[in-house]
N, C-alpha and C positions, 0 to 999 in steps of 0.2 A: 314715764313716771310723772304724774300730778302733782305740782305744786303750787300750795295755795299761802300764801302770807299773809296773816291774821292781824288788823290792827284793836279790832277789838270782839265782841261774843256775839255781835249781829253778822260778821262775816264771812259766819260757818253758817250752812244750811242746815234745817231741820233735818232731824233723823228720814235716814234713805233706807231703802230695802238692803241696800248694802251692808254686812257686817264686817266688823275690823278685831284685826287682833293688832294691838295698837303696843309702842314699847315707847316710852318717853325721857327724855334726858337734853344736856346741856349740849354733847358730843361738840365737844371743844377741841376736840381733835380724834377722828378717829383712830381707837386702838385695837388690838386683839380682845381687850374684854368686850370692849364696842361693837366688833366685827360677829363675835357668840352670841349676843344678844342678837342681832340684827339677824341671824342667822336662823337660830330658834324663833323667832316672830312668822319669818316666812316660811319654815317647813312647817309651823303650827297653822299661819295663814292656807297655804296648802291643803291639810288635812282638813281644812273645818272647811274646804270650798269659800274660803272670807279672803278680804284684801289686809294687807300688809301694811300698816301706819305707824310715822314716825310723828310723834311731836318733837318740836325741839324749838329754839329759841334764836335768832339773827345775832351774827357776833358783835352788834353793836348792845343787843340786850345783855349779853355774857357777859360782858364787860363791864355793865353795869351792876347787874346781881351781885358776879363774884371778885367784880376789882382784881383781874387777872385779863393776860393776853393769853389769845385762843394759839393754838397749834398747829392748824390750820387757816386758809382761805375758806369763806362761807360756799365759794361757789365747790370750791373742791369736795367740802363736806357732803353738798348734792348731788356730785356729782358719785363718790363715794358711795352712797345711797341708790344710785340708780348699778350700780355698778354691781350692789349686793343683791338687787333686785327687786327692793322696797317697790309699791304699789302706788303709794301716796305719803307726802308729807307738807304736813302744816307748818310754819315757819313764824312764830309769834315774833312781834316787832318791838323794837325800840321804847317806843311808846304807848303800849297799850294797857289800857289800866287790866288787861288781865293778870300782868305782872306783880300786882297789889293783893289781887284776892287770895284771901285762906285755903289749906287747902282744900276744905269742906265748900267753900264757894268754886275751887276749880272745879271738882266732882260736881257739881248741883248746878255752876252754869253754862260750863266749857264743855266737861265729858260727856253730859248728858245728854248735848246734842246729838252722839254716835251711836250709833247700835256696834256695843263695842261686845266681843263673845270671848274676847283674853286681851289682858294686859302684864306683858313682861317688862320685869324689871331689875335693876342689877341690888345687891343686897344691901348697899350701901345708898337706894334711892331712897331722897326726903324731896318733897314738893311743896308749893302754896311757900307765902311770905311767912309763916309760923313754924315753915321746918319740919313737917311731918312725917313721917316714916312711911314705909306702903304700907303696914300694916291696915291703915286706916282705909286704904284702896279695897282690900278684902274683903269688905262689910260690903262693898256695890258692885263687887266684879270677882272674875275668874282672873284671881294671879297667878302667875310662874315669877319665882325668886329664883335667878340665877347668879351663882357664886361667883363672887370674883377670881382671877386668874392671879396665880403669882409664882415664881419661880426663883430663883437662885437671887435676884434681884431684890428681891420683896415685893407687895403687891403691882399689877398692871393696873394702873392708874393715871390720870391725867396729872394729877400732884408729882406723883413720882417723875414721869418723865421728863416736865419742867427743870426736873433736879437734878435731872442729868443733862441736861442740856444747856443749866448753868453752871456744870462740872467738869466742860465741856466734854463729855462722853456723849458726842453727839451721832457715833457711831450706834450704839447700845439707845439709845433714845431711838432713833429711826426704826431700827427693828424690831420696836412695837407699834409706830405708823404705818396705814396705810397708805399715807403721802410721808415722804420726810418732811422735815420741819422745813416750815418757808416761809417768807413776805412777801410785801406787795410793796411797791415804791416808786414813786418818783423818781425820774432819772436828773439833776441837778449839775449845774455848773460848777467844777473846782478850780482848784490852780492851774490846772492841765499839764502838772509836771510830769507823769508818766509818760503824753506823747513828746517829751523830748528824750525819754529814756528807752523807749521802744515798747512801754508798756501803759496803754490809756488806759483809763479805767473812768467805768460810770459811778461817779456818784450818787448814792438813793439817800432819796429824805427820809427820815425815820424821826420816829417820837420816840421809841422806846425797844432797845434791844438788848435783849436778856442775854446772849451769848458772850464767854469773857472774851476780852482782845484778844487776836491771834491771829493767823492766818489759814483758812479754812479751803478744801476742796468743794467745790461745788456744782450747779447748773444754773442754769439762768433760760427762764422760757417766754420767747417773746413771738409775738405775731405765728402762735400755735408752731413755733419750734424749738426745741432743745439745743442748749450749746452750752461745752463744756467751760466752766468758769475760776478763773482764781480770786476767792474774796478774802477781803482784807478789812477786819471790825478793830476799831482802837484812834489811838492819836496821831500815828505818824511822828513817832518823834524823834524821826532820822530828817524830816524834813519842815514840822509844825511847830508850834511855838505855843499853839492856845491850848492844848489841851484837852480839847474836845471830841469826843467820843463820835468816829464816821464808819460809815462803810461804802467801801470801795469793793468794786467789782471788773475785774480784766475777764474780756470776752473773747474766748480763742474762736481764733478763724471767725471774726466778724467786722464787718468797718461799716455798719452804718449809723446811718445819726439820728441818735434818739433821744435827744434832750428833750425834754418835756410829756417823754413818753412814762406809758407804767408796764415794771416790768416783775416778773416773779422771780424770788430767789431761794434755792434748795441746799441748804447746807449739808454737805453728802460727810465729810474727814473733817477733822482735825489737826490740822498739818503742826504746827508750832509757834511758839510763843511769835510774840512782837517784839522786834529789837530795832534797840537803836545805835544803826552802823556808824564809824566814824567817816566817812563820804559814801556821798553819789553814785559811788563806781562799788563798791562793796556791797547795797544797795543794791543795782543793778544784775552785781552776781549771784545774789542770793535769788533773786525774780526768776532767774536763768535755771536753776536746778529748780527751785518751785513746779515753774511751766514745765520742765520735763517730768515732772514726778505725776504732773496733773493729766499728762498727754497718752500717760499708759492707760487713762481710764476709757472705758467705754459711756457713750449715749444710755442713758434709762429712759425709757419713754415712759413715765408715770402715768399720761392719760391714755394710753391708747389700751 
């Protein structure tokens, strides 16, 4: 899969003999509606003999458009992409004044570089800084509007599953990912009370973590492997004082040292609330059924 990251409209080459059936979007995290689209793109790319093009936009641009966090890792997203079997995708940046222009200036000086022969999109796409609907796409291109997906839930949507996953039904959230929810982090120095209690735990920097306090099952993939994880988002206020919102991650079956490293985190359950024991040792016991309730779980290999 070709992937080319776009800072600004000199970075795309003039029209190639190549034709595209192109689908564009945020894909802030892929979902089941995401996965349909991407799907009809390439059996339509198929049939026309064309390649298969994603536009979409770096999760530091996402961020800024829509003042929300992504659902995903960016590299996952591509990796996603390659996974679907996408052909090529463009990756608009951070900073490029393409992110300014109308949507009449993205048609006229971004698309028009492609010899494009179908553009799919989901029903609810608007584009360009004025918000436009695809309708407006129709006038220069062959569209497919594809419906969105919804089920007993209400719609599959990237809105939606944020809401679940600060409801913590973070079960029901995953299973419209085609990665579960995860970050990316820093590994930081704490008190290192846990290795006196038989349970260390990495601390991760974080700016901002949407999931409520609680104690969660998880994975944790470092230096391309999987290991199962107990994490812990909240104050610690069996043992803290300040108040401030951390996450802690206990690493089964692993002793190395990774401070200053980055690591992924996959929030798989919901295990329960966060409480504040009245000692160390109670504390301790609850770790103790945690880690067994965590140990029935099997390995997911997500990337492979």
């Amino acid at each position: 899969m070709k992937i080319t990251r776009v800072y600004d409209n000199n970075d795309i080459e003039i029209k190639t003999k190549d034709s595209f059936v192109v689908t564009i979007g945020f894909f802030d995290g892929i979902h089941l509606g995401h996965e349909k689209l991407l799907e009809k793109c390439c059996l339509k790319a198929t049939e026309l003999k064309a390649k298969s093009l994603v536009i979409t936009f770096s999760n530091e641009a996402i961020m800024k458009l829509k003042h929300t966090y992504n659902l995903c890792l960016e590299e996952n997203k591509l990796l996603a992409f390659e996974k679907k079997h996408i052909d090529e995708v463009i990756v608009i940046e951070n900073d490029s004044p393409i992110l300014k222009q109308t949507a009449s200036e993205f048609i006229n000086q971004f698309l028009a570089k492609f010899n494009i022969a179908c553009i799919y999109c989901g029903d609810d796409f608007c584009f360009g800084c004025d918000g436009k609907k695809y309708d407006l796409l129709d006038k220069y291109y062959n569209i497919e509007v594809i419906e969105s997906l919804k089920d007993k839930n209400g719609k599959i949507s990237s809105s939606n599953i944020k809401r679940m996953l600060e409801t913590n039904n973070v079960e029901i959230a995953n299973s419209y990912l085609f990665y579960p929810y995860h970050i990316k982090g820093k590994v930081i120095k704490g008190k290192q009370l846990g290795n006196t209690i038989g349970f260390p735990t990495a601390n991760i920097e974080i700016n901002n973590l949407v999931l409520k306090d609680g104690v969660y099952y998880g994975e944790v993939y470092y230096e391309n492997k999987f290991y199962l994880a107990m994490i812990n988002v909240g104050t610690n206020p069996t043992t803290d004082k300040d108040n401030i919102k951390k996450l802690e991650v206990h690493i089964l079956d692993f002793n190395q040292d990774i401070y200053g490293k980055e690591i992924e985190v996959y929030f798989l359950k919901y295990l329960r609330t966060e409480v504040k024991f009245a000692s160390i040792e109670l504390l301790k016991n609850q770790l103790e059924h945690d880690k067994l309730s965590i140990e029935r779980h099997k390995i997911i290999n997500f990337k492979n």
